[in-house]
Every structure is written in C-alpha cells, then in structure tokens.
TIMIMAR-763028 format. One line per 5 residues: their letters; for each residue x negated, y, z negated of C-alpha. Coordinates in steps of 0.2 Angstrom, whole numbers, plus 5000, padded with zeros to 4 digits. Each point is the difference from the previous one (the first is absolute). Example, Ala and Ser with C-alpha at 12.3 -4.5 7.8 and 13.67 -1.06 7.14 Angstrom:
# TIMIMAR-763028
AS) 4938 4978 4961 ~ 4994 5017 5003 .
END
This chain:
# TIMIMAR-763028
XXXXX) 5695 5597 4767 ~ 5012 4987 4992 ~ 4999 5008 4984 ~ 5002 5019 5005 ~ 5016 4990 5011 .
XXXXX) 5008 4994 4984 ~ 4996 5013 4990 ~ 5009 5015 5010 ~ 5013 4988 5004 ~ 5006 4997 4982 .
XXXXX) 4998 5019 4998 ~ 5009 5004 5012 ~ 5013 4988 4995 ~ 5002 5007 4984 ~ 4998 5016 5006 .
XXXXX) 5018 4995 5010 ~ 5010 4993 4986 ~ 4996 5017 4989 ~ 4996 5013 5011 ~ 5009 5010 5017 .
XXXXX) 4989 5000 5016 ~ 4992 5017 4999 ~ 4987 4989 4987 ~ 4992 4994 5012 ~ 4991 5015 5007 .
XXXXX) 4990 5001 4983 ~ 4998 4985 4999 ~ 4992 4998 5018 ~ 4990 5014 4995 ~ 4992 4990 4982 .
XXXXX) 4997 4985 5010 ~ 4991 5009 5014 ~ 4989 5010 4989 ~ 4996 4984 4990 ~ 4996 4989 5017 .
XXXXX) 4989 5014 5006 ~ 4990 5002 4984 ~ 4998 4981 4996 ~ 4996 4998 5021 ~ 4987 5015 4998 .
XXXXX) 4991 4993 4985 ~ 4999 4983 5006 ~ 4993 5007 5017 ~ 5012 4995 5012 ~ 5001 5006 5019 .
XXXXX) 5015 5011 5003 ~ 5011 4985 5010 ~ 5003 4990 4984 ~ 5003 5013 4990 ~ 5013 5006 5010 .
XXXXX) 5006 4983 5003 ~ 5003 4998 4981 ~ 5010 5015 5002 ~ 5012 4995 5012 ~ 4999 4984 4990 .
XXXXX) 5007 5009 4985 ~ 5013 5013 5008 ~ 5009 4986 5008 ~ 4998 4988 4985 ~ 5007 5011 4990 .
XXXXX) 5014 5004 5011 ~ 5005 4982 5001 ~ 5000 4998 4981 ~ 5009 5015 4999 ~ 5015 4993 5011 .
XXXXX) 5001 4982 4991 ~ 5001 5010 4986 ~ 5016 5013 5006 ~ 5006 4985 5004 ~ 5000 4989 4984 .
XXXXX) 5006 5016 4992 ~ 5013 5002 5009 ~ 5007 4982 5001 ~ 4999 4999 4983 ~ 5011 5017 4999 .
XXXXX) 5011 4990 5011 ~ 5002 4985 4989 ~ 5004 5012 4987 ~ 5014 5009 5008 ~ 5016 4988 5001 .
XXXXX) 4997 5001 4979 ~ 5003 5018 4997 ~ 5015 5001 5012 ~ 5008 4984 4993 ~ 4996 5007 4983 .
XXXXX) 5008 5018 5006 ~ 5015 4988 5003 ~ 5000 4992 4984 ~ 5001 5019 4994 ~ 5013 5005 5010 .
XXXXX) 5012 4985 4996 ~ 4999 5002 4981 ~ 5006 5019 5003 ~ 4983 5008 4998 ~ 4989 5011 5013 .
XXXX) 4989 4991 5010 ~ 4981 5010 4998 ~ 4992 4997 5015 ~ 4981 5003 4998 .
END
C-alpha cells in the first residue's frame, strides 16, 4: 500500500506542475483499471481492492495539488523579473513585450 501511496502521489505531482485538472479523470481511470486487474490476479477480496482505490484517487489528488502549487510558486518567483525587465525596456525608449 505504501508503494501504490508514493507512486500515485508523485504522479499526480507531476501531473500538477505540467498538466490542467481535467487529467486527472484519465488518469483515475488508468490507475483503477490497473488496481482492479493486479487485485483480480492476485485473488483479492473486493474490500482491499477497493481500498487501494480510494488509496490512489486521493493520493493522486494530493500529489496533484503540491504539484499546482510548486508550479505556481515558482511562476511567482518568476514574475517580478519580467515586469522589472518590461521596465528596463520602457526606460531605454523601447516597447516593453509582455509575454
């Protein structure tokens, strides 16, 4: 369980620094499709596959919003540059391109 943990967790993660929230849908639907074939082979009961299910949707949910956050801090740290750059642009009689 503490692998399947860290694995949607980092996937979600990445998953938040490159991609909108509408991913996740799929990707809820690989990792339930996975847990139930893996749980069927193995000859699990129904409550610890389903277990591992919830497991991995809110796993990945959580890795998804550490990573919209990092992406978004880091877009943050980024911003005072380009407008003191824009500023830089406009003193020196040129037109400031703002992405």
């Amino acid at each position: 369980m503490m692998n399947l943990f860290l694995i949607s967790t980092l996937v979600g993660a990445v998953l938040g620094t490159r991609m909108r929230v509408l991913i996740l849908f799929p990707a809820f639907g690989v990792f339930f499709v996975a847990i139930a074939g893996l749980g069927l082979v193995r000859g699990e009961e129904l409550w610890p596959i389903a277990s591992a299910m919830v497991l991995a949707a809110v796993s990945l949910q959580i890795g998804y919003l550490a990573g919209s956050t990092t992406r978004f801090a880091i877009a943050a740290a980024r911003a005072p540059r380009r407008i003191d750059a824009a500023k830089a642009h406009l003193e020196n009689g040129r037109e400031a391109l703002l992405p």
